[in-house]
C-alpha positions as CSV (number, residue, x, y, z in Angstrom):
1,X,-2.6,11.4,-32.6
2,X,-6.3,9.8,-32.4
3,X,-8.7,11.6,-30.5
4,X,-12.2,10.7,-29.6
5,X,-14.0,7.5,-30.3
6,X,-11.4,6.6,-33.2
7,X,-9.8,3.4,-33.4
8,X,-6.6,2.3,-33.3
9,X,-5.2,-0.7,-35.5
10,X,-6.1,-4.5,-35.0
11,X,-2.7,-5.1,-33.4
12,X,0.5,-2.9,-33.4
13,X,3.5,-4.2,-32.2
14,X,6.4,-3.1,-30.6
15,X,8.5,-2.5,-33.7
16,X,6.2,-1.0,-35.9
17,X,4.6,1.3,-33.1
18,X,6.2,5.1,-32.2
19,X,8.1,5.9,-29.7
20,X,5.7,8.6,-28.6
21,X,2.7,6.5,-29.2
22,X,3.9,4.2,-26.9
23,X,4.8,6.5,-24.4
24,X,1.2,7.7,-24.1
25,X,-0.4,4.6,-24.3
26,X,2.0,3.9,-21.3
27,X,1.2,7.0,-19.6
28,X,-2.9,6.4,-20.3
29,X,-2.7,2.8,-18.8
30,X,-0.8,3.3,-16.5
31,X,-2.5,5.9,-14.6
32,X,-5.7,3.7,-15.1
33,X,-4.1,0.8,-13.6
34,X,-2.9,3.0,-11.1
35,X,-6.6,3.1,-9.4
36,X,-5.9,0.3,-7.6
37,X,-2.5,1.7,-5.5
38,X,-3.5,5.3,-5.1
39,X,-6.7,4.6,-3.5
40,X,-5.2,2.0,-1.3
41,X,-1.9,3.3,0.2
42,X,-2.6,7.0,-0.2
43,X,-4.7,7.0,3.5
44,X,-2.2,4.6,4.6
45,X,-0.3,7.0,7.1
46,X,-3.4,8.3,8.1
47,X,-5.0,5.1,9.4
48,X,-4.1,6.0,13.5
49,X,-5.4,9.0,13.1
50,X,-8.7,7.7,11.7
51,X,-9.7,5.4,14.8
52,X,-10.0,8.2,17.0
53,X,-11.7,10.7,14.4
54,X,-14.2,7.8,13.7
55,X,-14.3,6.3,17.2
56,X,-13.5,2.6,15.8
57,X,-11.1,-0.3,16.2
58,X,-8.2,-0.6,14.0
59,X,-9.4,-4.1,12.7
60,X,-12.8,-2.4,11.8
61,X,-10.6,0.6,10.1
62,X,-8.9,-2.2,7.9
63,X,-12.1,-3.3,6.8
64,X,-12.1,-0.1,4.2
65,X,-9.0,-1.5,2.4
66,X,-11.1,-5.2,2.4
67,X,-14.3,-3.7,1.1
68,X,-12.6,-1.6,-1.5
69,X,-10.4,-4.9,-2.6
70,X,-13.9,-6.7,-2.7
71,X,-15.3,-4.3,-4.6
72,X,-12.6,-4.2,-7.2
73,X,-13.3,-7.9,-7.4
74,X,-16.9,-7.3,-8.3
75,X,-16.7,-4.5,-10.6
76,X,-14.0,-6.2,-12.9
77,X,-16.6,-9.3,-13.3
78,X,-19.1,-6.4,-14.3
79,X,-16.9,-4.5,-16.8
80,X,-14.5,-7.1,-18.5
81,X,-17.4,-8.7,-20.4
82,X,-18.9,-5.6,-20.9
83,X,-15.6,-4.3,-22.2
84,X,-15.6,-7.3,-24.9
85,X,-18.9,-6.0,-26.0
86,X,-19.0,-2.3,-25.6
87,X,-15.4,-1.5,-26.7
88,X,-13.1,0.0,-24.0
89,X,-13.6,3.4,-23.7
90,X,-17.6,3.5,-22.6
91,X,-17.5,1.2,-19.3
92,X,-14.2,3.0,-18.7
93,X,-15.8,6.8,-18.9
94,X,-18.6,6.0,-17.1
95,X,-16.3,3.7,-14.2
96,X,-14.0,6.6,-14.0
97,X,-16.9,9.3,-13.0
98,X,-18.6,6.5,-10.8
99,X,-14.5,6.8,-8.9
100,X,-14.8,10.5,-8.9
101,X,-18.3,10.6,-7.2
102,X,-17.6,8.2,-4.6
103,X,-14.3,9.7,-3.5
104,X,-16.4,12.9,-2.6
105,X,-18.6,10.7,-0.9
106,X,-15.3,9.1,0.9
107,X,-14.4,12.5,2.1
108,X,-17.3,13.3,3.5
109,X,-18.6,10.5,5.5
110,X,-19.3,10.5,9.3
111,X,-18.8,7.1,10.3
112,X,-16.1,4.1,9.9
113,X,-19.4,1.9,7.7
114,X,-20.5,4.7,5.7
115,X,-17.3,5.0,4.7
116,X,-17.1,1.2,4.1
117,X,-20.3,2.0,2.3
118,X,-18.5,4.2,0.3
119,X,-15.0,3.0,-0.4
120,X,-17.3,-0.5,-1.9
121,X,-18.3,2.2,-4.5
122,X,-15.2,3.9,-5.3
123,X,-13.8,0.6,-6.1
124,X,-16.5,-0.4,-8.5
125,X,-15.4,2.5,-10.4
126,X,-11.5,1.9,-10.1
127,X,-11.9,-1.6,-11.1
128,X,-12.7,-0.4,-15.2
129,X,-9.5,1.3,-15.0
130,X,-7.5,-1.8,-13.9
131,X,-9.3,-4.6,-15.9
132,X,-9.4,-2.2,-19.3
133,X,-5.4,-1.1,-18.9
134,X,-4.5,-5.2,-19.0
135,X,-7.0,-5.8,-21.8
136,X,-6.0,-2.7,-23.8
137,X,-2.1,-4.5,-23.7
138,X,-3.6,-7.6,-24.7
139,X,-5.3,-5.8,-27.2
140,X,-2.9,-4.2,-29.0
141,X,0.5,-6.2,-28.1
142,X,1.3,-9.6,-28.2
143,X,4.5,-12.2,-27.2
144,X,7.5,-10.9,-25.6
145,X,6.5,-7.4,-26.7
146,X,3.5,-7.6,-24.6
147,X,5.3,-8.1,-21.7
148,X,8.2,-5.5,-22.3
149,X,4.8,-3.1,-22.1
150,X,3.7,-4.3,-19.1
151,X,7.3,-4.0,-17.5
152,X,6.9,-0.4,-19.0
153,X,3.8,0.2,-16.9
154,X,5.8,-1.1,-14.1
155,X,7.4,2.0,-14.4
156,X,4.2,3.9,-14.1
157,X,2.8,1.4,-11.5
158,X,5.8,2.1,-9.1
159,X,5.7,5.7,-8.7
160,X,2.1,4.8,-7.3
161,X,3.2,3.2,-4.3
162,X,6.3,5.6,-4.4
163,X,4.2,8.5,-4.4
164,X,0.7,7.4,-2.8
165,X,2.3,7.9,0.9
166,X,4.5,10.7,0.2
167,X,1.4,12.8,-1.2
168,X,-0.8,11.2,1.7
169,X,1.9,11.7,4.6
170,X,1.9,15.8,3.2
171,X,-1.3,16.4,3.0
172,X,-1.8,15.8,6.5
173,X,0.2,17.9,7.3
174,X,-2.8,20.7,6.0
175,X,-5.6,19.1,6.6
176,X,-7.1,15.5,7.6
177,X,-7.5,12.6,6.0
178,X,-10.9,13.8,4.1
179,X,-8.7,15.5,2.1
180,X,-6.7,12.7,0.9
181,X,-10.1,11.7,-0.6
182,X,-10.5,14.8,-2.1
183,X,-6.8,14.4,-3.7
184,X,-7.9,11.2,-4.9
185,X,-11.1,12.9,-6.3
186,X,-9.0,15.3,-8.3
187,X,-7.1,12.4,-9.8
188,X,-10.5,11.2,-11.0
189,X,-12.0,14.4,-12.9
190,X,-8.1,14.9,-14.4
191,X,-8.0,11.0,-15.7
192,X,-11.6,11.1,-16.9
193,X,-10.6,14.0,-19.2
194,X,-7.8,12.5,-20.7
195,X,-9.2,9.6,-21.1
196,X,-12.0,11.2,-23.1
197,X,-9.4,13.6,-25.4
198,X,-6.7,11.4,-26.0
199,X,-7.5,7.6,-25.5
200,X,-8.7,5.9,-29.1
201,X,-10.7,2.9,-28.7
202,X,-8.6,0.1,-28.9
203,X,-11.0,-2.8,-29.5
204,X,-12.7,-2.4,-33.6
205,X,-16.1,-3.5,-33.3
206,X,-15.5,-6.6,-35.5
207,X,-13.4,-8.1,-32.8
208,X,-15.8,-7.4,-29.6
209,X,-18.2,-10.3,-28.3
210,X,-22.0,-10.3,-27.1
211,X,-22.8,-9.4,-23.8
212,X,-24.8,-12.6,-23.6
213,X,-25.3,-14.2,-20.0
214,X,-25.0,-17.5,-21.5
215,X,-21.7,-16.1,-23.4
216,X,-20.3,-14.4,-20.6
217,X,-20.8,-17.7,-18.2
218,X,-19.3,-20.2,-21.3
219,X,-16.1,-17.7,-21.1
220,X,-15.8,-18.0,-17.5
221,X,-16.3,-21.6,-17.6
222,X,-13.5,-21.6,-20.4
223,X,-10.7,-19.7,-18.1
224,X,-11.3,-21.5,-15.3
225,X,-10.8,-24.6,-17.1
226,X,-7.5,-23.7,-18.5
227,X,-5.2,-25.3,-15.8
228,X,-2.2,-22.7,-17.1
229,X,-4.4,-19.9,-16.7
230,X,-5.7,-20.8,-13.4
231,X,-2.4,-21.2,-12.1
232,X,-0.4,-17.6,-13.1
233,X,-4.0,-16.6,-11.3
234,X,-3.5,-18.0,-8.6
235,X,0.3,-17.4,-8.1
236,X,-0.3,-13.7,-9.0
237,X,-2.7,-13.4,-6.3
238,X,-1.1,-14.6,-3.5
239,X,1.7,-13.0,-4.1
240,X,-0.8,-10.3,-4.2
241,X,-1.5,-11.4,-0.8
242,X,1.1,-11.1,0.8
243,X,2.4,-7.4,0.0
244,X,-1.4,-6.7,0.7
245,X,-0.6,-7.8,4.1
246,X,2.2,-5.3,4.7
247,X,0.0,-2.9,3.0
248,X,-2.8,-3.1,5.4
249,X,-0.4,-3.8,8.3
250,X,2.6,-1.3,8.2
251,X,0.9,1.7,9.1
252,X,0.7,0.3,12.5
253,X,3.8,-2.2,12.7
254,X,6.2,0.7,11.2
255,X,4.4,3.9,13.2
256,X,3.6,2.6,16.5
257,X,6.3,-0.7,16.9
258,X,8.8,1.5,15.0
259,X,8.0,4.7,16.2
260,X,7.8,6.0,13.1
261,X,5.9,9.8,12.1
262,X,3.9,9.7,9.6
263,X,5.8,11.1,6.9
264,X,9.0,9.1,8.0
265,X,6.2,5.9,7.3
266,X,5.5,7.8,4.0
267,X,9.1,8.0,2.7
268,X,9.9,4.1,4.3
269,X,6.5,3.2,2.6
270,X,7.8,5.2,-0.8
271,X,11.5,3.7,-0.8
272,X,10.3,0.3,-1.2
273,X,8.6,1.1,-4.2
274,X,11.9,1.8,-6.0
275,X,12.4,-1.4,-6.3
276,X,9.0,-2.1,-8.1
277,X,10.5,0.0,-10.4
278,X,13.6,-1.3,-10.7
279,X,13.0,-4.7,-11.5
280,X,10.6,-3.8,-13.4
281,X,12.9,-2.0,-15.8
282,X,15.3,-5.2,-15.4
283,X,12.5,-7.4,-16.9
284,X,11.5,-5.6,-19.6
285,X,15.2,-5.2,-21.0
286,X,16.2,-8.8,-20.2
287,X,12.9,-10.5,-21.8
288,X,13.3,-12.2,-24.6
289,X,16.8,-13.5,-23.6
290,X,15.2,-15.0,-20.7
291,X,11.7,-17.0,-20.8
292,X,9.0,-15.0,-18.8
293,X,9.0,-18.2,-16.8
294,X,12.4,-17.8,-15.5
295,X,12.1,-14.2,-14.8
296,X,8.9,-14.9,-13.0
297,X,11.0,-18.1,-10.7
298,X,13.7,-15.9,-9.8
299,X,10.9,-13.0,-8.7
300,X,9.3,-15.6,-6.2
301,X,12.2,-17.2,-5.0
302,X,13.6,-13.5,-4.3
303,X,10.4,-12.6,-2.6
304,X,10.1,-15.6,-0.5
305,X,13.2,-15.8,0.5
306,X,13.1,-11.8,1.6
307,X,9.7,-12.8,3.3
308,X,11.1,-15.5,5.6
309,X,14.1,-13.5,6.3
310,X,11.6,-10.3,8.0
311,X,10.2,-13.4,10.2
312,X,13.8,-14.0,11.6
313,X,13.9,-10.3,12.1
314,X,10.8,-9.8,13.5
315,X,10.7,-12.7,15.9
316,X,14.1,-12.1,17.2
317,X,12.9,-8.0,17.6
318,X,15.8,-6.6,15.3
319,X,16.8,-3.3,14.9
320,X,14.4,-1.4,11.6
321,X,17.1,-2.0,9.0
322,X,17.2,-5.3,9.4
323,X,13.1,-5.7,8.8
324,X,13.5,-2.9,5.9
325,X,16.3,-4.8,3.9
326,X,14.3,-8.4,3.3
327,X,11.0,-6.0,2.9
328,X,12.8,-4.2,0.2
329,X,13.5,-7.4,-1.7
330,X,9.6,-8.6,-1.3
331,X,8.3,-6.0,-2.6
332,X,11.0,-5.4,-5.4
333,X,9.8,-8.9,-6.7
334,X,6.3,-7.5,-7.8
335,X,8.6,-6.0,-10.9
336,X,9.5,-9.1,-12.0
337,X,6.5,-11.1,-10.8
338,X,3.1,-9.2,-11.9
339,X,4.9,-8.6,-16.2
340,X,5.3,-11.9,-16.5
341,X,2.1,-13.7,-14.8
342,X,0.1,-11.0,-16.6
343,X,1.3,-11.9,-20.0
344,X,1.9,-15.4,-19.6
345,X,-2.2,-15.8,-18.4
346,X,-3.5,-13.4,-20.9
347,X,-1.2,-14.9,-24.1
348,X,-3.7,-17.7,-25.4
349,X,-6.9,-15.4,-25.0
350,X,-6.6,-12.7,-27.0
351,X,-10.3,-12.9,-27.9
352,X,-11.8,-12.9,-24.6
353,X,-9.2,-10.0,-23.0
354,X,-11.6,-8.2,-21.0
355,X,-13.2,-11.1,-19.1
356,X,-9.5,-13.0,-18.9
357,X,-8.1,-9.4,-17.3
358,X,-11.0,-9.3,-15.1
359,X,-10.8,-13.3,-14.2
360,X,-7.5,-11.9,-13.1
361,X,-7.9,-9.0,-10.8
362,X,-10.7,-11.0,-9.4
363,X,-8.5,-13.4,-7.8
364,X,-5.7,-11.5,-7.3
365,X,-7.7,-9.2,-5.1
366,X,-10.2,-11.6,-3.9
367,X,-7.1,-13.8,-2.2
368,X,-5.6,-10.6,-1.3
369,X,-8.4,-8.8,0.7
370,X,-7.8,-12.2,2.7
371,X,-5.0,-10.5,4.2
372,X,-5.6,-8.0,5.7
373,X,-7.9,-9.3,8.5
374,X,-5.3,-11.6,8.8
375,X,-3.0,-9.5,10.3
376,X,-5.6,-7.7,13.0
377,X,-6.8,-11.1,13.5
378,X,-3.3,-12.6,14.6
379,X,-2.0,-9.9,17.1
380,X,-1.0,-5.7,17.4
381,X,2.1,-4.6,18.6
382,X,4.4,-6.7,16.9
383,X,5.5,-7.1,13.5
384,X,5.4,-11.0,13.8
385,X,2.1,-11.8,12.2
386,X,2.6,-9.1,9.4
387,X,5.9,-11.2,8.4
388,X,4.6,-14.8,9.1
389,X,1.6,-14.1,6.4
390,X,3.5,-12.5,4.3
391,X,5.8,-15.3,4.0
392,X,3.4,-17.7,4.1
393,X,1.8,-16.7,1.1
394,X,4.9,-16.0,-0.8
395,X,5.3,-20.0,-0.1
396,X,2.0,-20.7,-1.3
397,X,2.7,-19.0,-4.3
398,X,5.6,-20.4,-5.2
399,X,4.2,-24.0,-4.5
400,X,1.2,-23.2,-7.4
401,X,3.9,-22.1,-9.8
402,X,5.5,-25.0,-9.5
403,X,2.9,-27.6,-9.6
404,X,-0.6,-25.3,-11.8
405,X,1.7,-24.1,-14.3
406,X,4.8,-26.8,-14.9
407,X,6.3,-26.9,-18.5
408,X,4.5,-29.4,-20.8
409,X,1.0,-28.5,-19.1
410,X,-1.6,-27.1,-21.9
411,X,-4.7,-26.0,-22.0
412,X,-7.7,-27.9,-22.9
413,X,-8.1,-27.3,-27.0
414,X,-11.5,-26.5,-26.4
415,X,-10.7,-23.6,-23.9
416,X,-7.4,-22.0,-25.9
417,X,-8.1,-19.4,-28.5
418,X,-6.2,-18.4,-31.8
419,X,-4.3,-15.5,-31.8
């Protein structure tokens, strides 16, 4: 096993790597990548708790999962160029301990905008996590096997949202939500040491890039005029969107429309997960026998069509199972949706993996923080606008896969790289 500040290969692939390597890098990267879920859902079943203890409105209270979301959006910017230039494991360490810091800070602050304050900074610490797990993939897997790994993550990935409520939900139970942020700081100090120990650095120095303004601006420029690119983007991030929506508006829509407790939330919030996990699994053993392109149709026709079924539900104020059953099938599509836009948008920049990862969870976050003061802004007290944006945006996304990303569409020579 490489320790340290070793290297690992220019490229393994999934044939000629271990079992147990595999496993770990799955592990590593996925609990990276995992930033993002934990530090979004886990205070989830706390959130009508927190308007009283922090005297604010819910729609202010939402503003912490926008301002984390914008700050993920920033910080990848920041550390997938820096990534290129630095290797991966440097801007990681030092993202991971900016996390753990913040997260105390989280816990310990006395107002709803200090806490905004705050949660901007924890997310400019997750965000190395997230933008150097999808360029660590890109940097040692390529082709179908690449996104048979990032299906495997999806394993890892749904036990986040799985888990994130559940361990949220119970640890109210013994204290407040302060110490949900002290969970979340444990999670940091544990991740920042096996990072450290175990991680190699995947990028060798003769393949990293200068951390050149001008550089950094030309490969920008470059991504953003690769229609392809643009367009699995795009479609990621609205679908993005639209779970985001039920993220930021369940808590209310399934505790106080539904009459839900708090851990009866956590475990509804959980069960959905499952099928993250699920299709996930699906994707990475079908692959291969089915273009990523078709896998990635069926996910957003499946997730549409589960979104505009929980608008019929809602509107016509249907019993919970019959909201739950169409949710289940949204959020089950992110297992076959985020493997295949990941790979498909990272596969001609193998080169440039950082700032193409980063381009990535820029605008999937940056048109999912959209979202959530969507759903304050339409109405309380009814699960109506939660659905309605939710489907909406699963529409949207299904119209730019169709039209950004259509067979036969390439990439302008000048903007494609080598692999």
């Amino acid at each position: 096993m490489s320790t340290g500040t070793a290297t690992v290969p220019d490229r393994v692939s999934e044939t000629t790597t271990p079992a147990p390597r595999r496993l770990r890098y799955a592990l590593i990267l996925g609990g990276l990548s995992a930033f993002g879920p934990l530090s979004i859902d886990m205070y989830l079943p706390a959130f009508p708790g927190m308007t009283g203890d922090l005297g604010t409105a819910e729609s202010t209270l939402q503003l912490t999962l926008t301002a984390f979301v914008m700050g993920l959006a920033v910080g990848q910017l920041v550390i997938g160029p820096l990534s290129d230039a630095l290797g991966r494991r440097r801007p990681l360490i030092a993202g991971i301990a900016v996390y753990a810091v913040a997260s105390v800070l989280c816990a310990l602050a006395p107002s709803a905008e200090l806490l905004i304050a705050a949660r901007v900074l924890q997310a400019l610490g997750a965000a190395a996590g997230i933008v150097v797990a999808r360029a660590t993939v890109r940097d040692l897997f390529s082709g179908t096997a690449m996104t048979k790994f990032f299906s495997m993550l999806m394993l890892v990935n749904g036990l986040a949202p799985i888990l994130a409520p559940v361990i949220g939900g119970q640890v109210l139970q013994w204290t407040s939500w302060r110490g949900v942020f002290v969970v979340l700081t444990v999670f940091g100090v544990l991740l920042l040491a096996v990072v450290a120990i175990a991680m190699p650095e995947p990028l060798p120095p003769h393949r990293r890039r200068p951390a050149r303004i001008r550089t950094i601006a030309a490969t920008y420029r470059g991504l953003l005029g690769d229609r392809a690119f643009v367009g699995y983007a795009l479609t990621s991030g609205l679908t993005f969107a639209g779970v985001f929506a039920y993220i930021s508006g369940s808590s209310f829509v399934l505790q106080e429309v539904y009459a839900l407790s708090p851990q009866q939330y956590s475990l509804a919030f959980g069960l959905n997960g499952i099928g993250i996990v699920i299709a996930g699994q699906i994707n990475g053993r079908i692959v291969g026998r089915f273009p990523e392109r078709v896998l990635l149709r069926a996910g957003l026709l499946g997730s549409t069509t589960g979104a505009v079924a929980m608008v019929v539900a809602a509107a016509t104020a249907a019993p919970l199972p019959y909201l739950m059953v169409p949710l289940f099938l949204v959020v089950s599509g992110i297992g076959l949706i985020m493997p295949n836009t990941m790979s498909l948008a990272l596969a001609d920049h193998p080169h440039t993996a950082g700032a193409a990862s980063a381009l990535l969870g820029v605008v999937q976050f940056v048109v999912a923080g959209l979202a959530s003061p969507l759903v304050g802004l339409f109405g309380e007290g009814s699960a109506v606008p939660m659905a309605s944006i939710m489907a909406g945006f699963g529409l949207l996304a299904l119209l730019t896969f169709s039209t950004l990303t259509r067979a036969g569409i390439a990439a302008p020579p000048a903007v494609r790289e080598a692999a």
